[in-house]
C-alpha positions in Angstrom: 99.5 97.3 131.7 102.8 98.6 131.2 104.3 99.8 134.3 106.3 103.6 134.8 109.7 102.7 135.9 111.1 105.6 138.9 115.2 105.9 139.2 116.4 107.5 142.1 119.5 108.8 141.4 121.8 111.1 143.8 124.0 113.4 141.5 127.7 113.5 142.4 127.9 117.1 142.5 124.7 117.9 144.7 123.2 116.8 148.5 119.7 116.0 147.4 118.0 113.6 144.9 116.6 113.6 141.4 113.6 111.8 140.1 114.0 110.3 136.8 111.1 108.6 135.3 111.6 106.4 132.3 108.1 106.4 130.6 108.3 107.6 126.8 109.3 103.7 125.9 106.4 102.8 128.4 103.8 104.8 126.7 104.5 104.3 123.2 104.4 100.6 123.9 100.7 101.0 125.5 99.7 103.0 122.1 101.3 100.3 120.2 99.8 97.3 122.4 103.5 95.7 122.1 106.4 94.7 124.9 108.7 97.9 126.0 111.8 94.9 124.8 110.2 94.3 121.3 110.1 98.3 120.0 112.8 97.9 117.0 115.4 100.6 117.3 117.6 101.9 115.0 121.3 102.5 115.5 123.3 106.0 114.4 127.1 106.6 114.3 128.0 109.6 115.6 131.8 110.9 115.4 132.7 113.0 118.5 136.2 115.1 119.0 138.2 114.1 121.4 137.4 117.1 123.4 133.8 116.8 123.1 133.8 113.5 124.0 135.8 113.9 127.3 133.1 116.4 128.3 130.1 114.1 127.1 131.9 111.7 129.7 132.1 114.3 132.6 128.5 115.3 132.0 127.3 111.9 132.0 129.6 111.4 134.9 128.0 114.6 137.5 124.3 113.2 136.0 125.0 109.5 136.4 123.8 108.3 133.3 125.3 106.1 130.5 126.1 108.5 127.4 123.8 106.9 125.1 120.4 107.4 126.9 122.3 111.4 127.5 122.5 111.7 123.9 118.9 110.0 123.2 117.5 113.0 125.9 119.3 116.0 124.1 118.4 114.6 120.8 114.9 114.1 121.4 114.6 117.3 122.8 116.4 118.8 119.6 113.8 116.8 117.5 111.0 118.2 119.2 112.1 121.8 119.2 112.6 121.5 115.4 109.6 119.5 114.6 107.3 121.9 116.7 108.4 125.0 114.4 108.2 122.7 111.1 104.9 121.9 112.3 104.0 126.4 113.0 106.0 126.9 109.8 103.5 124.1 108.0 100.0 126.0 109.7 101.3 129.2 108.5 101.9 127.8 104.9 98.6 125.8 104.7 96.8 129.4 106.1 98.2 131.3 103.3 97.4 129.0 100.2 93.8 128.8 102.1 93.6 132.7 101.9 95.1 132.6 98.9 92.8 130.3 97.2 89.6 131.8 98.4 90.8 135.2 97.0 91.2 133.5 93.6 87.9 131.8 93.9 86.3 135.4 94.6 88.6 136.7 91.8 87.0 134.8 89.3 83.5 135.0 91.0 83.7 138.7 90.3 84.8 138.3 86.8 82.2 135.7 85.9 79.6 138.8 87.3 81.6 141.2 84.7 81.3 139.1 82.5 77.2 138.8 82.5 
């Protein structure tokens, strides 16, 4: 059994703590049945301004964490967002060729009737 790893970090910029628990690795391993260390990853380049990345810095900075596992956050949450509406905008598609479908099957039920 994998265990859920707890960080206790103090921010910079407040006076009281903030859990942050590290699981996501943890539980896709125990789906998987494999080692957290042996989940192949895949590396992205990513060109930041120089702006941008000075604030990246300063954000990771008052959080007090590295900027990759910040980026890995935002863009997991961006990924989820999107793939939740892909996934509504999919439902909604597959609901109207169902409807659609039936009302042609009915179509040509009625006209096979006429027909007779």
């Amino acid at each position: 059994m994998f265990r859920i790893q707890m960080i206790l970090r103090r921010w910079p910029t407040a006076d009281y703590y903030c859990f942050s628990l590290a699981s996501r690795v943890n539980q896709m391993s125990e789906k998987l049945s494999i080692e957290p260390s042996a989940v192949a990853k895949t590396t992205r380049s990513v060109r930041l301004d120089p702006e941008l990345d000075e604030q990246l810095l300063l954000v990771c900075k008052t959080l007090g964490v590295n900027p990759n596992a910040y980026l890995r956050q935002v863009v997991g949450e961006a990924i989820n967002r999107h793939l939740s509406q892909y996934r509504i905008e999919q439902g909604v598609i597959n609901s109207v060729n169902a409807q659609m479908e039936r009302m042609f099957e009915l179509m040509q039920a009625q006209e096979g009737k006429e027909d007779q």
